[in-house]
Rosetta silent file (secondary structure, phi, psi, omega in degrees, C-alpha in Angstrom):
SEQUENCE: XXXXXXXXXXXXXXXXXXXXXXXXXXXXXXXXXXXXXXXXXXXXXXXXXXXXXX
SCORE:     score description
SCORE:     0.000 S_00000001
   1 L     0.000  147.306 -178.905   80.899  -16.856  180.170 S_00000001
   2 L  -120.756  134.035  151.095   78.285  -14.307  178.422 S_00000001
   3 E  -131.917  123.484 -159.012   77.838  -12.401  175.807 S_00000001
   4 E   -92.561  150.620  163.852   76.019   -9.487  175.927 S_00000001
   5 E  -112.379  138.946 -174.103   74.960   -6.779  173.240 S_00000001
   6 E  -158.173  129.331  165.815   74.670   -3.252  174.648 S_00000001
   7 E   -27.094  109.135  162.645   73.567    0.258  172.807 S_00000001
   8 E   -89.120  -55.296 -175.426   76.815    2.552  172.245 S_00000001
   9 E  -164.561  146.615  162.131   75.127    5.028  170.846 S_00000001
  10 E   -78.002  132.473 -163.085   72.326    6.185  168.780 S_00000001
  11 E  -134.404   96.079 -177.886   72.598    8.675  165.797 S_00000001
  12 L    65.889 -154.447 -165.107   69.203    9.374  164.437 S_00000001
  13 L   -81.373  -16.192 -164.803   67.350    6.350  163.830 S_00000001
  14 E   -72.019  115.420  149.378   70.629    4.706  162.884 S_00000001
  15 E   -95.077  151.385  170.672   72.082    2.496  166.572 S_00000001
  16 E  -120.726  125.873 -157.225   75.369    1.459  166.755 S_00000001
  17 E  -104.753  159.978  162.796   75.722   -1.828  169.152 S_00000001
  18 E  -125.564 -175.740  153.403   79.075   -2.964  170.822 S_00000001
  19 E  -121.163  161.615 -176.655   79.879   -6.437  172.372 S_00000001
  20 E  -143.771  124.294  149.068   80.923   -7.475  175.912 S_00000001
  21 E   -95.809  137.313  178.378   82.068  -11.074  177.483 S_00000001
  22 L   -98.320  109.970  177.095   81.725  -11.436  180.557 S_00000001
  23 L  -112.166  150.632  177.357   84.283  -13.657  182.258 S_00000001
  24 L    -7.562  124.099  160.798   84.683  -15.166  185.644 S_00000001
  25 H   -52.108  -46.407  171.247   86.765  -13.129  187.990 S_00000001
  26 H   -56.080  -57.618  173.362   88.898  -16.519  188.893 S_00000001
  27 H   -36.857  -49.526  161.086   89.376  -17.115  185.401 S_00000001
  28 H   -43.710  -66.185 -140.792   90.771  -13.156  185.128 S_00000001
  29 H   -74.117  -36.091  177.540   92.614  -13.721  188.146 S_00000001
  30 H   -56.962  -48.301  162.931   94.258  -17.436  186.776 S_00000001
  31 H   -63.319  -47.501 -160.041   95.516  -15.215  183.769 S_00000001
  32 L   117.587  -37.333 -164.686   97.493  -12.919  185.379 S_00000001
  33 L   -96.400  164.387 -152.769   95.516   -9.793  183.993 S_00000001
  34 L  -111.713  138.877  165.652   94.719   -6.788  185.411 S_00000001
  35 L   -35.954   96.724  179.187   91.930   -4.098  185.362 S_00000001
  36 L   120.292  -25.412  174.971   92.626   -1.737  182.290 S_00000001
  37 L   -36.389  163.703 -175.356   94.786   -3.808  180.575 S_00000001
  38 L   -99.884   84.371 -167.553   95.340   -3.768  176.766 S_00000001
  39 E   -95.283  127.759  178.415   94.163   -7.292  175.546 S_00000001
  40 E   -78.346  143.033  163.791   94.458   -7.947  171.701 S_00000001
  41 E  -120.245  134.491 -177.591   91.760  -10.544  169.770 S_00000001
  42 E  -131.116  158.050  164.383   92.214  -12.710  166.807 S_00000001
  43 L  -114.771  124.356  153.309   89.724  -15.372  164.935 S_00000001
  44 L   -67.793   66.054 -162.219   90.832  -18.457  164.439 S_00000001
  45 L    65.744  -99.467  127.549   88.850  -20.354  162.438 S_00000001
  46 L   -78.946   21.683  171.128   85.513  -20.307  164.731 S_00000001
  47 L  -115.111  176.874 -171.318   87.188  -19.350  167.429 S_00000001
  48 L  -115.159  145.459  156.468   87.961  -16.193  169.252 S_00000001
  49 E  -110.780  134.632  178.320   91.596  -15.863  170.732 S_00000001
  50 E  -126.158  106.268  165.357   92.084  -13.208  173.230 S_00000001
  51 E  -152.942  173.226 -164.408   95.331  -12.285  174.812 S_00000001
  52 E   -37.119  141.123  152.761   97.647   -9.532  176.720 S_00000001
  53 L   -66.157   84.513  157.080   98.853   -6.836  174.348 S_00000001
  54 L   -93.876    0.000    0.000  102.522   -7.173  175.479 S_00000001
């Protein structure tokens, strides 16, 4: 797994960054989810939780 920083968009000198992980398609595919889906995130202490918006 990665995590990448990538440019959304610049406004004058001012950028505004997003973030993106990238994870394994087999991992994707072991969950159950699907392209487009709505996935929610929470922090847990140091951790990140990520899981389907059902």
């Amino acid at each position: 797994m990665k995590l990448q920083k990538q440019l959304s968009r610049k406004i004058g000198v001012k950028e505004y960054a997003k973030y993106v992980i990238v994870v394994k398609p087999k991992d994707i595919e072991k969950l159950g989810w699907k392209d487009g889906e709505e996935l929610e995130a929470e922090v847990k202490g140091d951790k990140l939780v990520i899981e389907r918006d059902d």
